[in-house]
DONU-852236 format. One record per residue (C-alpha): residue number from 1; x negated, y negated, z negated. Coordinates in steps of 0.2 Angstrom, whole numbers, plus 2048, in hexadecimal, padded with zeros to 3 digits. Layout:
BEGIN
+-----+-----+-----+-----+
! seq !  xx !  yy !  zz !
+-----+-----+-----+-----+
! NUM !   X !   Y !   Z !
...
+-----+-----+-----+-----+
***
This chain:
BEGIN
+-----+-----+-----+-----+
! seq !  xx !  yy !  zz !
+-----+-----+-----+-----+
!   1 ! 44D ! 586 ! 3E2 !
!   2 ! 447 ! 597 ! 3E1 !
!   3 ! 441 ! 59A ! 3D2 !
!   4 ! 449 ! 5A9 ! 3C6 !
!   5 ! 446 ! 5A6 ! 3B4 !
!   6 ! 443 ! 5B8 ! 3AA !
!   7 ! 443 ! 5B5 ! 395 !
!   8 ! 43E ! 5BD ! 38A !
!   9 ! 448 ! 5C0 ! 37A !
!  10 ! 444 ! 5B0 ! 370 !
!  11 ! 442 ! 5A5 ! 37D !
!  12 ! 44C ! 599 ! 382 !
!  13 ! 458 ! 599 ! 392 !
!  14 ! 45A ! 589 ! 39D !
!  15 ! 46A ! 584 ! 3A3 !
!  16 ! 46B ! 581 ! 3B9 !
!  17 ! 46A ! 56E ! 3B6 !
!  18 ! 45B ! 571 ! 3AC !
!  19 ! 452 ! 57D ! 3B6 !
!  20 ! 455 ! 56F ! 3C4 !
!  21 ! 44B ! 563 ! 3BB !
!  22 ! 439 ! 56D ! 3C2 !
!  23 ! 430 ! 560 ! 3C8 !
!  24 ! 425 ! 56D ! 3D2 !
!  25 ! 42F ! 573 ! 3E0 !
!  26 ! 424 ! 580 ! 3E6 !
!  27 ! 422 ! 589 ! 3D6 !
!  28 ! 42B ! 59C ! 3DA !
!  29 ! 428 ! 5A7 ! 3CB !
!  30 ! 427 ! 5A5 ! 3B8 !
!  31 ! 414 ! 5A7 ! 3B9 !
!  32 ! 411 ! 598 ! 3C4 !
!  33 ! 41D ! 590 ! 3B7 !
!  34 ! 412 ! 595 ! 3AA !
!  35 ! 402 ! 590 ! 3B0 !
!  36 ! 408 ! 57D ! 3B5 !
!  37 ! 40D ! 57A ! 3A2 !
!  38 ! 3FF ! 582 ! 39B !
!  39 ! 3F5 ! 579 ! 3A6 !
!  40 ! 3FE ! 568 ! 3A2 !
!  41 ! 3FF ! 56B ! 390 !
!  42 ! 3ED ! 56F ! 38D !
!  43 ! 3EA ! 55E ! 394 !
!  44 ! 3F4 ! 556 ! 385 !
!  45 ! 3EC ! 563 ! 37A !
!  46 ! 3D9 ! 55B ! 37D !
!  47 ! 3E2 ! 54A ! 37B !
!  48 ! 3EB ! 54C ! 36C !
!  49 ! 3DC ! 556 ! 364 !
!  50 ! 3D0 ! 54A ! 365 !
!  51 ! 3D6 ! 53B ! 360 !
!  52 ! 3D9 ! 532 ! 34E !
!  53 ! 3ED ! 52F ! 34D !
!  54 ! 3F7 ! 52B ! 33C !
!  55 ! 400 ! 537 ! 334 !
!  56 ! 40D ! 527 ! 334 !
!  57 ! 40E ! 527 ! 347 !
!  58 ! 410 ! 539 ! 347 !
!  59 ! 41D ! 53B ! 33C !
!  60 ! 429 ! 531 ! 349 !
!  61 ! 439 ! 537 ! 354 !
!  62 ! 42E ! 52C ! 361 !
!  63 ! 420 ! 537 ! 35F !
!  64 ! 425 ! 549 ! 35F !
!  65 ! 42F ! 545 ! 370 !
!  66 ! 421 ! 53A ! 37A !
!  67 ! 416 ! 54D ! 374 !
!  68 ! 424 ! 555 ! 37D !
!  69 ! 424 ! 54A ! 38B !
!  70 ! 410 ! 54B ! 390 !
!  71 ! 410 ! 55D ! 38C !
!  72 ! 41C ! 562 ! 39A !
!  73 ! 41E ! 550 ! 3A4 !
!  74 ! 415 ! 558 ! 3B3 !
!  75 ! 420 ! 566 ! 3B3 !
!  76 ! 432 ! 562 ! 3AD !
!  77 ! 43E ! 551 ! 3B1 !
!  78 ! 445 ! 551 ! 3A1 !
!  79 ! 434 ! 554 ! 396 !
!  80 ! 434 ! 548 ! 387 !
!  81 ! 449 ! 54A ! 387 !
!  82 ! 454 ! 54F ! 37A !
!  83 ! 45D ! 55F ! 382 !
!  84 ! 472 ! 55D ! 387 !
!  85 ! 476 ! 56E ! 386 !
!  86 ! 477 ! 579 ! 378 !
!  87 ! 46A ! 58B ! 376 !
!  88 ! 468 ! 59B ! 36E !
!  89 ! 45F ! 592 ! 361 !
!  90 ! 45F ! 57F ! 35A !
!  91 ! 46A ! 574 ! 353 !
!  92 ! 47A ! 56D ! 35C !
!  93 ! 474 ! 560 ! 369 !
!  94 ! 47D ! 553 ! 360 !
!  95 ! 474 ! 557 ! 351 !
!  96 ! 463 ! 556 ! 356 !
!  97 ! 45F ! 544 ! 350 !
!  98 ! 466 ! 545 ! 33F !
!  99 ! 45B ! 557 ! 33C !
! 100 ! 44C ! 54D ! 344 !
! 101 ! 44E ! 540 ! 336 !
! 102 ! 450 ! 54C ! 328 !
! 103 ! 441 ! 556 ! 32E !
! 104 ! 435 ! 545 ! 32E !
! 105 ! 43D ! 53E ! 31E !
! 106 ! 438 ! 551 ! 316 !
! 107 ! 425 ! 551 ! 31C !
! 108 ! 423 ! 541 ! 317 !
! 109 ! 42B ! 545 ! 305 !
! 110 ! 41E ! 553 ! 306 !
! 111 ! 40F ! 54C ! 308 !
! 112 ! 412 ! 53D ! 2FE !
! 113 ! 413 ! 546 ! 2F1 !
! 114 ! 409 ! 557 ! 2F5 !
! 115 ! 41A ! 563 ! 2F4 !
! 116 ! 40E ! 570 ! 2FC !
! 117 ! 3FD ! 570 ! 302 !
! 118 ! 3F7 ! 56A ! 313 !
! 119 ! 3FA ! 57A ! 31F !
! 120 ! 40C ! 57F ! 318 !
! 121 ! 412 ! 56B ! 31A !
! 122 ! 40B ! 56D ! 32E !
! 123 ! 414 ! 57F ! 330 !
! 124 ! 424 ! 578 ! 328 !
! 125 ! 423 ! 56D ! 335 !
! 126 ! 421 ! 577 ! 344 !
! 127 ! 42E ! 583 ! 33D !
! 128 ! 43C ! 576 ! 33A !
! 129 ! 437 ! 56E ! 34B !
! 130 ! 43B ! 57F ! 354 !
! 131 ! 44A ! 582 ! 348 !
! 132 ! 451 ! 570 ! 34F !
! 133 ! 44D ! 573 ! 362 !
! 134 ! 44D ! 562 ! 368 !
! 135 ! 449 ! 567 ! 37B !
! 136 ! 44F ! 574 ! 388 !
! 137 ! 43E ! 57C ! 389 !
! 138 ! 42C ! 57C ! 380 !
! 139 ! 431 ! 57B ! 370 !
! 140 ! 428 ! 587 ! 368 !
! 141 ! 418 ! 580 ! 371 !
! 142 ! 41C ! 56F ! 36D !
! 143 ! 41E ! 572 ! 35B !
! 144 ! 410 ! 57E ! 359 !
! 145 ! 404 ! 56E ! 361 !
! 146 ! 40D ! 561 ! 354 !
! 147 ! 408 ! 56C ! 346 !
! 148 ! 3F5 ! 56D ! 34C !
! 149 ! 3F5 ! 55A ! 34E !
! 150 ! 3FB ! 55A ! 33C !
! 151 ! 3F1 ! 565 ! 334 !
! 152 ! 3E1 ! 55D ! 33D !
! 153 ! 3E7 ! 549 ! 338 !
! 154 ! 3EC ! 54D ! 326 !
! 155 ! 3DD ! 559 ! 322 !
! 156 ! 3D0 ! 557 ! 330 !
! 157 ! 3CE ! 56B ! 333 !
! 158 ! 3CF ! 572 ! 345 !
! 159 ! 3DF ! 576 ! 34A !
! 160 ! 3E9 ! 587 ! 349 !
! 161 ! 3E5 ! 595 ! 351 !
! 162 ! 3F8 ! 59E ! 354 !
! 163 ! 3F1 ! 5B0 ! 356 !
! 164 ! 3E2 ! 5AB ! 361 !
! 165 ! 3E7 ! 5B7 ! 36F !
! 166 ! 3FA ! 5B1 ! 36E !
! 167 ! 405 ! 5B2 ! 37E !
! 168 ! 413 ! 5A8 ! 380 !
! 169 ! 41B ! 5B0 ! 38E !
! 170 ! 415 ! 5C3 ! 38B !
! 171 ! 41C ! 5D1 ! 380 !
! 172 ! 40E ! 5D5 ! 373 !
! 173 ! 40C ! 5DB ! 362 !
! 174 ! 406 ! 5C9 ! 35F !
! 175 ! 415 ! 5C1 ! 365 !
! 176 ! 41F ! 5CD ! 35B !
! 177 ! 418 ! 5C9 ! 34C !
! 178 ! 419 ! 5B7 ! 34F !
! 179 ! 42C ! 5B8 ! 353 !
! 180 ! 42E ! 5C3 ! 343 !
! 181 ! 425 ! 5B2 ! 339 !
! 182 ! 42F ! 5A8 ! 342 !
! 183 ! 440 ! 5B1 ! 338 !
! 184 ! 436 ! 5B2 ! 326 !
! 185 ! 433 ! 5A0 ! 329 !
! 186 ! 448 ! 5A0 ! 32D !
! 187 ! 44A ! 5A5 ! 31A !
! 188 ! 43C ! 59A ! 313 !
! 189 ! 42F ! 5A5 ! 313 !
! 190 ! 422 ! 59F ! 31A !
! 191 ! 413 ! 5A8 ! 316 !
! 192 ! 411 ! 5B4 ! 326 !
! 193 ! 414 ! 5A4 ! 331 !
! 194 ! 405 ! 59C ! 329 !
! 195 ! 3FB ! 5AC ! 328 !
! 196 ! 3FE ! 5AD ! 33B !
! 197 ! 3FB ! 59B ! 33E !
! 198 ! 3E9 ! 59E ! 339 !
! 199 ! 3E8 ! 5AE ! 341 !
+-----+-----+-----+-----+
***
């Protein structure tokens, strides 16, 4: 396969066995890359938007990896699948269920009994998902795209906006301030994570 991989310095590398998994043979260039999963993820996004589903049925390990798997199905073989290798970021593979329990449990401790309001409950989520990593790519996207479905079932407001103009895959003064969140949010801070969130 001829496709070279270029990253960026938070994103996430794949391994060979990994990068084999591209469904789409005749993608070349990390562009081409980019547009086929945006392209497959906006599909989910109109789905997932625009339909009434429990916060019971989210809150699931089932759940959050079938999200995974029809955001990036028509793109990656192993989409939907816990990652095997260990990253630059995440927990220890083996230690991806166990965090993935404990993050659930917490939510649900959360909202039963209103911990914190609606919008810091849904980017608590998305940080600890990232935090945990469960996949070898698209966890950011993933878990930016839980939080929204969140917000919108447990509060019925539209979903987050994540810097309007934000580029995944482009060095910006946008993305630089959503990476700098990112590590307040690594010391429990969370406040420019949400004030970007609804940026």
């Amino acid at each position: 396969m001829g496709i070279k991989l270029d990253y960026t310095g938070a994103q996430t590398p794949l391994d060979e066995i990994e990068i084999y998994g591209l469904k789409i043979k005749t993608i070349a260039t990390v562009g081409e890359l980019n547009e086929h999963e945006q392209n497959n993820i906006e599909e989910v996004f109109q789905w997932a938007l625009n339909r009434k589903i429990p916060v019971d049925t989210l809150l699931t390990r089932e759940w959050i990896f079938n999200m995974h798997y029809r955001m990036f199905n028509k793109v990656w073989d192993w989409a939907g699948e816990k990652r095997t290798s260990n990253k630059n970021i995440g927990v220890d593979k083996y230690a991806i269920d166990p965090a993935i329990i404990y993050l659930l449990d917490d939510i649900k401790y959360w909202i039963d009994n209103r911990t914190f309001d609606a919008v810091e409950i849904a980017i608590r989520f998305k940080h600890r998902l990232v935090t945990i990593h469960c996949f070898p790519n698209g966890n950011g996207r993933h878990a930016r795209l839980c939080a929204d479905i969140l917000i919108k079932q447990l509060t019925g407001r539209d979903s987050f906006t994540w810097g309007s103009h934000y580029s995944m895959y482009q060095e910006s003064e946008l993305r630089s301030a959503y990476i700098a969140a990112l590590k307040k949010a690594d010391t429990g801070d969370y406040k420019p994570l949400i004030e970007f969130a609804g940026s």
